[in-house]
N, C-alpha and C positions, 0 to 999 in steps of 0.2 A: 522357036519363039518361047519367054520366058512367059510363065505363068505366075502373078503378083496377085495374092489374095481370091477373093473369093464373088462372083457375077450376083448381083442383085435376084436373081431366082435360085440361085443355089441360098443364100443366106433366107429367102421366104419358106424354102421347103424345111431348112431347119426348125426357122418360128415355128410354122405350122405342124412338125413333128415333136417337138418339144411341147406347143400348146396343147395338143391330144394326148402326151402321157399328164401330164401333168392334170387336165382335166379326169382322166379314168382316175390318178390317184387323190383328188380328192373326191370326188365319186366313192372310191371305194372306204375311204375314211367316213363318209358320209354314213353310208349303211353299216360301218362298224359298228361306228358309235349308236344309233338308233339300235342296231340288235341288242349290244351293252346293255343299253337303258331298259330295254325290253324285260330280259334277260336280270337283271337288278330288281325293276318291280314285281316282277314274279316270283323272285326269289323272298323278294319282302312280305309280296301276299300272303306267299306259302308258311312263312315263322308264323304271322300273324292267325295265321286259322289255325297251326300248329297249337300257340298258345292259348287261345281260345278252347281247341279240345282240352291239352292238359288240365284248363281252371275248367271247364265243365265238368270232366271227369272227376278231378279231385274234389268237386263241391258234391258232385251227386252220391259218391262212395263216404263219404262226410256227413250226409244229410240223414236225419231223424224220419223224416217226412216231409211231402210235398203237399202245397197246402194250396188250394184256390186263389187262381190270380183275377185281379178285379178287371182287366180288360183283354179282349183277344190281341195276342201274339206277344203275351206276359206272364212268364213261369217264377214261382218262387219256391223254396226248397228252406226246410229250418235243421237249422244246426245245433246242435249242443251247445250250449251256455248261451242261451235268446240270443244267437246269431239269426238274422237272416238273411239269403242271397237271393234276388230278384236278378231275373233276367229278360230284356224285353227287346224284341225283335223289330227294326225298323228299317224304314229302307238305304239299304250297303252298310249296314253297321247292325251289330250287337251289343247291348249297354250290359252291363254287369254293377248291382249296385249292392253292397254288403252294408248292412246295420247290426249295429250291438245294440240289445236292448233301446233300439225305437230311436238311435241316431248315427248316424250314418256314417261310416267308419273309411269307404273308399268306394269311388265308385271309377271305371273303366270303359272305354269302348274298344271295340274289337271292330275296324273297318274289314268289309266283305271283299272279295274282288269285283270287280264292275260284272255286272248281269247277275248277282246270284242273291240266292234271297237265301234267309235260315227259318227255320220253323224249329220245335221241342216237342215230344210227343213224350206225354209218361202211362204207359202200362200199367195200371191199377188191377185188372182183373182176375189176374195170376200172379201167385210167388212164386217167384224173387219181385218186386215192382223196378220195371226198367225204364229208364229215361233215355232219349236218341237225340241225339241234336243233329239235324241232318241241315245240310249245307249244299243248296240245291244250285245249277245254273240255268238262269232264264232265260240267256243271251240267245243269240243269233245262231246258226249253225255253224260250224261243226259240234261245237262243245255244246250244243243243248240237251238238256236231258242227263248230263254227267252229275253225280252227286256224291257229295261224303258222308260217311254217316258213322257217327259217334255215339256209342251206346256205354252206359255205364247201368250197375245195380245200383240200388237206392242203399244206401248205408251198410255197402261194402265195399273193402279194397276190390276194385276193376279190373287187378292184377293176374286175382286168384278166384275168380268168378267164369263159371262159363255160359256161355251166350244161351237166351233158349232157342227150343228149334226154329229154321228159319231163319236167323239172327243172321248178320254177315260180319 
């Protein structure tokens, strides 16, 4: 007896083997792309605290003196030729705002990664006077508790300074 094509269960089993790879592989296209994305914001977060230290550090090694900021969780720093650089911490973002002689020349924001907050701390009571920017996480566990911390001397290159004891 000739066999002519293919019995209605044999063609289902097909469907339905074909519909399961196909469903895994978009599935796994699914969670590519999310890691991607993941993996892109993080990488973005990461420049952005990046640059945030390098302009803290180079305004702090810049700066003449640190001068009384008029509200908690706002530092300012003066620089050579009545520059001044404000800095003020608010919540997921850090503003940066530069004036020349008492008009405002650029101002920037520095967004945080989601959970972390920033604080400045400047060291007045010993020479060298050190300023920290530390870049703390608030979130959720695992990562709570992790922190950066960016220290620069006051009106020296940061280069060629070394940390005092303690320092990390």
């Amino acid at each position: 007896m000739l066999h002519r094509g293919f019995s209605l269960i044999e063609m289902l089993v097909v469907i339905t083997v074909g519909s399961v790879v196909v469903g895994i592989g978009v599935g796994t296209l699914h969670v590519l792309h999310r890691t991607e994305q993941t993996g892109r914001d993080r990488a973005a977060q990461a420049r952005i605290v990046d640059r945030l230290a390098q302009q803290f550090r180079s305004d702090v090694a810049a700066a003449v003196r640190q001068t009384p900021a008029a509200q908690q969780g706002e530092w300012q720093f003066v620089l050579p030729e009545d520059r001044l650089i404000r800095y003020v911490a608010l919540p997921g973002e850090v503003r940066r705002d530069e004036r020349l002689a008492g008009k405002p020349v650029r101002q920037e924001s520095y967004a945080l990664p989601d959970g972390c907050s920033a604080t400045i701390e400047v060291r007045t009571e010993a020479a060298p006077v050190v300023a920290s920017l530390t870049i703390a996480d608030t979130g959720s566990p695992p990562a709570a508790g992790r922190q950066l911390r960016v220290a620069a001397v006051l009106g020296k290159d940061h280069r060629f300074t070394k940390l005092p004891s303690g320092g990390q």
